[in-house]
N, C-alpha and C positions, 0 to 999 in steps of 0.2 A: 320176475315173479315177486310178488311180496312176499317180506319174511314175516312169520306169525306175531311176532312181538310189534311189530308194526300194525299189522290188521286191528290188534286190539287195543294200541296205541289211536288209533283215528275213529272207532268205534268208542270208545271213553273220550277222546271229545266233544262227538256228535251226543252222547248220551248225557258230556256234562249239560251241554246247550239244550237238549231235550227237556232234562229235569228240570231247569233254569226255569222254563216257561210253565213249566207243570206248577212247579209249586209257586208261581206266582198266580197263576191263575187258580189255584185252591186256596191261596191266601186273600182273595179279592172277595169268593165265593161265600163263607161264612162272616158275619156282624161281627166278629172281634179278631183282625189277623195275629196270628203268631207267630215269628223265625221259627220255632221250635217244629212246627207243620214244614217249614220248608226243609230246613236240616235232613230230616227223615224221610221226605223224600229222595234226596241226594244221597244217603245214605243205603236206601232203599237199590235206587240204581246200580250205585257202586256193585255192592255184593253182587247187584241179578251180572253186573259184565265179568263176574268175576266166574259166575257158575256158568255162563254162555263162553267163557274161555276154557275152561276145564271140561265142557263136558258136550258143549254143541260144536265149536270149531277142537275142540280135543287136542289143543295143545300141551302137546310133552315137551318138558325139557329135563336137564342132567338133576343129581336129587340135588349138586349144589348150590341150583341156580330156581328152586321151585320158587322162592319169593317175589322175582319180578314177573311171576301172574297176579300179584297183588299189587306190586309197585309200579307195573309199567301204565303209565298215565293219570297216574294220581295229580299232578301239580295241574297238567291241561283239564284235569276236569273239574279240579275245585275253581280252578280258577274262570274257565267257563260259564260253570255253574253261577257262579257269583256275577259276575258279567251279566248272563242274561234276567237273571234274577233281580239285579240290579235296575238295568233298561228295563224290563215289562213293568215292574212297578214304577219306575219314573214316566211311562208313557201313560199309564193306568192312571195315575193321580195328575196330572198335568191334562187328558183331558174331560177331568171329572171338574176342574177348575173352572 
């Protein structure tokens, strides 16, 4: 069985790569893009896997271990995020060429 810190370990992956695509595709959508628009979405997600760990999958852990509900998947998702973030706008202006 999986353990829960793993669930939400692979769920903040799937979510960095979600948001990746998201905010590039909002960044294509208005005449003048801005990082600042993708950030906040990334940012956006973070917190929502954070309140989907605490209160939908209702993970407890000991009181002094409550911070890796914050920390468990931080590096896979920024770095995700950046990844696809990265690819959708290199494919987006490559076939706008």
């Amino acid at each position: 069985m999986t353990k829960p810190l793993d669930l939400l370990f692979w769920i903040r992956a799937g979510l960095g790569s979600l948001s990746g695509v998201i905010a590039g595709v909002l960044g294509f959508i208005g005449s003048n893009p801005q990082s600042v628009n993708g950030i906040i979405v990334a940012l956006l997600f973070y917190v929502a896997s954070y309140y989907l760990a605490r209160y939908v999958l209702a993970i407890e852990l000991p009181a002094g271990e409550s911070r890796k509900l914050f920390t468990t998947g931080v590096g896979s998702f920024v770095m995700l995020f950046l990844f696809t973030w990265i690819l959708y706008n290199t494919f987006v202006t490559l076939s706008l060429l």
